[in-house]
Structures are given as C-alpha cells and as structure tokens.
C-alpha positions as CSV (number, residue, x, y, z in Angstrom):
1,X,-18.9,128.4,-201.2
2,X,-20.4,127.1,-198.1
3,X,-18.3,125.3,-195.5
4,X,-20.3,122.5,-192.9
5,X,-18.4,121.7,-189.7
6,X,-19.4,119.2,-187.7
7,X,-21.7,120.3,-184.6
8,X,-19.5,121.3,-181.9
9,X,-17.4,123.3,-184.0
10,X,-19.6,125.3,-186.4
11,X,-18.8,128.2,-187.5
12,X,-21.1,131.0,-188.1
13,X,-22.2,130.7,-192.3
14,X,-22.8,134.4,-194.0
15,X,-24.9,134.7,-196.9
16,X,-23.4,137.4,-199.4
17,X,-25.6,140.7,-200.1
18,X,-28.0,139.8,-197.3
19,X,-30.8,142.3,-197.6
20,X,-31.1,141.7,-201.0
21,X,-31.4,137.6,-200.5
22,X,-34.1,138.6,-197.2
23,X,-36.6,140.8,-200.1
24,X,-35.9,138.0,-203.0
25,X,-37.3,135.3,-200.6
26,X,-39.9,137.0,-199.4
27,X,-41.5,137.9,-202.5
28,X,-40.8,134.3,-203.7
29,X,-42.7,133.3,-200.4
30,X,-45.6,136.1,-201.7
31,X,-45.7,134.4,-205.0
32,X,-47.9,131.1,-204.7
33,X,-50.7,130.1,-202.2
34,X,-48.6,127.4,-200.8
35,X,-45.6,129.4,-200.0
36,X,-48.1,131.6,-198.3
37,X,-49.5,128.8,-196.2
38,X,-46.0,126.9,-195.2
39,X,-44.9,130.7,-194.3
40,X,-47.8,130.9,-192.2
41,X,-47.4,127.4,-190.3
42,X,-43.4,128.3,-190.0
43,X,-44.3,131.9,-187.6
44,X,-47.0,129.8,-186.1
45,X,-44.6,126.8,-184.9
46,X,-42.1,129.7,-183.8
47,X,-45.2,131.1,-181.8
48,X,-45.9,127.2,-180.6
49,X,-42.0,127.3,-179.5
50,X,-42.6,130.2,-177.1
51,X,-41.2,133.2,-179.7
52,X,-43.8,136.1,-179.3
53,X,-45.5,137.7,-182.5
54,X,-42.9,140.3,-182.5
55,X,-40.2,138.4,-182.8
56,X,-41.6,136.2,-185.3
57,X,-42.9,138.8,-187.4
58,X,-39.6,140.8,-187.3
59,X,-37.8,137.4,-188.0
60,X,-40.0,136.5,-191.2
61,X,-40.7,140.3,-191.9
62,X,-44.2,140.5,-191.0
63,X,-45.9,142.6,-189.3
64,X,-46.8,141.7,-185.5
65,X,-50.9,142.0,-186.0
66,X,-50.2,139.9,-189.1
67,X,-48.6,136.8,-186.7
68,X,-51.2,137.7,-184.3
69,X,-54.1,137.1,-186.9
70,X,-52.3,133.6,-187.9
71,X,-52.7,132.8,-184.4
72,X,-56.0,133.8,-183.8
73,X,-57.4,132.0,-187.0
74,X,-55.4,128.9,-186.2
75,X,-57.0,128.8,-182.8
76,X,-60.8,129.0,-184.2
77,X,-60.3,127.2,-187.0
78,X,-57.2,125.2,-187.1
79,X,-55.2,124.5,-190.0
80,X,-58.1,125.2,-192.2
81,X,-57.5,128.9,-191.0
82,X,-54.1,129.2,-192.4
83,X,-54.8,128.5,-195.9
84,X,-55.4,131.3,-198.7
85,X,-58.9,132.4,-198.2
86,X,-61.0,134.1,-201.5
87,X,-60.5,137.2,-202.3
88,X,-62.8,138.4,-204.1
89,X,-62.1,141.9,-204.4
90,X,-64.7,144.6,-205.6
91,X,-67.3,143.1,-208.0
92,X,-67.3,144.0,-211.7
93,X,-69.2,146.9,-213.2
94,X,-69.3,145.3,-216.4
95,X,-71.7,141.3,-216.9
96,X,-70.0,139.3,-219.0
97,X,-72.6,140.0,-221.6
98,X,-71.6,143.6,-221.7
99,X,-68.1,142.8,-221.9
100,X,-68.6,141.0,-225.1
101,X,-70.7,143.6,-226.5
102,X,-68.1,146.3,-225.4
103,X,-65.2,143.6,-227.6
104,X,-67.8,143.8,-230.2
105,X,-67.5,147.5,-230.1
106,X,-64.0,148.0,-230.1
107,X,-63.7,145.9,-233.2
108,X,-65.2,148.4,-235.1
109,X,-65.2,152.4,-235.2
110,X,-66.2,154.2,-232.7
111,X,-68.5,156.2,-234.8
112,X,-70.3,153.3,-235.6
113,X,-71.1,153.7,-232.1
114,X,-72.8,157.3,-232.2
115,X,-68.7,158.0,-230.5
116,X,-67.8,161.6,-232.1
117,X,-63.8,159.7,-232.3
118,X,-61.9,158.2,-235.1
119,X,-60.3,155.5,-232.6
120,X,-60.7,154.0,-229.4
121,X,-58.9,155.3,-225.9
122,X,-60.0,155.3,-222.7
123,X,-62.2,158.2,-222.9
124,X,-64.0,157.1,-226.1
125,X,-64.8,153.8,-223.9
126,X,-65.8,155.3,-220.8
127,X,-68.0,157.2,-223.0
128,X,-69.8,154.6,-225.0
129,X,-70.2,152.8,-221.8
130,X,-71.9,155.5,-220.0
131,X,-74.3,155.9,-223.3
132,X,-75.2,152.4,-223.2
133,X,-75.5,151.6,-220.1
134,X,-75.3,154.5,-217.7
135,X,-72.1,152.7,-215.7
136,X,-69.5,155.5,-215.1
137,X,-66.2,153.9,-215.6
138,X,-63.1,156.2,-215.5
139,X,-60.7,157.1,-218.1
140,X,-57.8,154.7,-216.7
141,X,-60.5,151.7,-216.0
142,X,-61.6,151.7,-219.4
143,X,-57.8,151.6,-220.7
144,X,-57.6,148.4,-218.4
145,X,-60.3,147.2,-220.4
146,X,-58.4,147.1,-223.5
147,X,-56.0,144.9,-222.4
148,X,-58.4,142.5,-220.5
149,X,-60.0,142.0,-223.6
150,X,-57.2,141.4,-225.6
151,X,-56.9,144.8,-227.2
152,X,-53.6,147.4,-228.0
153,X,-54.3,150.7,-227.8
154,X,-52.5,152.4,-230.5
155,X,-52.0,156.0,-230.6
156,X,-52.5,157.5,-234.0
157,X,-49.8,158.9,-236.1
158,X,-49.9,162.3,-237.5
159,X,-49.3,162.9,-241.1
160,X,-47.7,166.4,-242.1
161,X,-50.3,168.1,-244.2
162,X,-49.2,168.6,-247.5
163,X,-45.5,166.4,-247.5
164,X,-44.0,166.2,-250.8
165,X,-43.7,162.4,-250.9
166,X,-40.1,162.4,-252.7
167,X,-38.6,165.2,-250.8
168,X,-39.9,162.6,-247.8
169,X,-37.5,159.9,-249.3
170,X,-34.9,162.4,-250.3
171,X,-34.0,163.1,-246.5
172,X,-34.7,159.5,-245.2
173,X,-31.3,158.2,-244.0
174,X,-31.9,154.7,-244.8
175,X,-29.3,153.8,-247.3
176,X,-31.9,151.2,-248.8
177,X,-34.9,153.7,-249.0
178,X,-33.0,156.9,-250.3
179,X,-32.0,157.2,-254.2
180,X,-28.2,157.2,-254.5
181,X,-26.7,160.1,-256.0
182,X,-23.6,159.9,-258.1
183,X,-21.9,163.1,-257.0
C-alpha cells in the first residue's frame, strides 16, 4: 500500500523486494524498441541536467560508455540518433531458394537424398547441405533450421528385438490396457 503526503512532509516510499523490481523493469525496458528509445532520452535529459554518464548509467543500470555513446549520437545526429538502428546481424548462409528446397528435403527421407540415415537430425542436414551446395553449416545450426522451418525433430524410438507382444501387455500397468485376471 502506498501512502502520498503532501510536499513538505513526504515521507520516504519503499518498494518491496527491490532488486528484483530493478531487473523486472529493465528487461521490460529491453523488450520493445520504444522502451529502448524513451530509456535512452530519460539518461540523456539526466546528462542535460548536469548528472555525469556514471551516475546515469549506474542509476538506469547501464554501463557508463553506453550513456556516453547516447550522448555522442544525440549530439551528431539528434533525436534521430537515439532511435533503434538495424541490426542486421551476420547474413544467411542459406537464399531463400535453398531454404525451400532444404523444407522440400526434410519432408521426405533422407535417403531420398543420397543421406545414408533413416531420419533427419542435425547432422543428416548439415550433411545434405554440404552435398548440395558445399555451405558447411554445423551440427547445432542445422537443428535451428528445423525449427525455423517449422520442423520437430523427433528422436526415434527403439523397439526390443524380438518382444512377445502379449507378455508386453501382460506387464503394462494400465488397468485399461492389461487383461484382468480373476485370481
């Protein structure tokens, strides 16, 4: 419960479980482009009020270069500077053309494929994609594939050579699945 006095005699307000409050709103503030950018212009007008970078960054749990660089950019290029910029990160390996024809692929088997593998995993992909196109993609990048293209991997599961079906149901312990006996 919060408590307002009026302006000569307020009293100092405490937010319960602090630290954890401090981490929730920052990554809420992490979460959307605007919340980046009104972060931003809220450490530059502390800078604009005479706080230094240090202060403002330990007050808004940045680091100093990072207030620094929001003041630099705002200077060159205004409040253009501020906003999210691209980022573009490292360019694909795969066109979009050969991600179709590796979802193609993956709908069938792999030995369809010239792939010595009865299913698709990450190293049956990074393999066909190496035959077909000479791009070395690793083991954990192809996996990522699967799910970018809409794919579960699924991990196959093993049969016991030679079970005897009914001794199989015999020591189920579904009730619904096992025969009764009438001891």
């Amino acid at each position: 419960m919060v408590r307002w006095y009026s302006v000569g005699t307020m009293k100092r307000i405490h937010i319960a479980d602090a630290e954890i409050v401090i981490l929730a709103l920052q990554d809420e503030i992490r979460r959307s482009d605007e919340s980046r950018y009104d972060h931003r212009l809220h450490g530059l007008l502390m800078v604009a009020q005479g706080l230094s970078c240090t202060e403002v960054a330990r007050l808004l749990g940045d680091a100093p270069r990072t207030v620094a660089y929001w003041v630099q950019r705002f200077e060159e290029e205004g409040l253009a500077g501020l906003a999210e910029g691209d980022r573009p990160g490292r360019p694909r390996r795969l066109s979009p053309e050969q991600l179709q024809k590796v979802g193609a692929a993956l709908r069938g088997n792999p030995m369809d494929c010239g792939i010595g593998a009865n299913l698709w995993d990450g190293k049956t992909l990074s393999e066909f994609i190496a035959k077909e196109w000479t791009i070395t993609l690793g083991v954990r990048q192809s996996q990522r594939l699967f799910r970018q293209l809409g794919f579960r991997m699924r991990k196959p599961r093993p049969k016991i050579a030679g079970a005897d079906p009914v001794l199989q149901e015999e020591y189920k312990k579904t009730e619904g699945l096992r025969p009764r006996r009438d001891d």
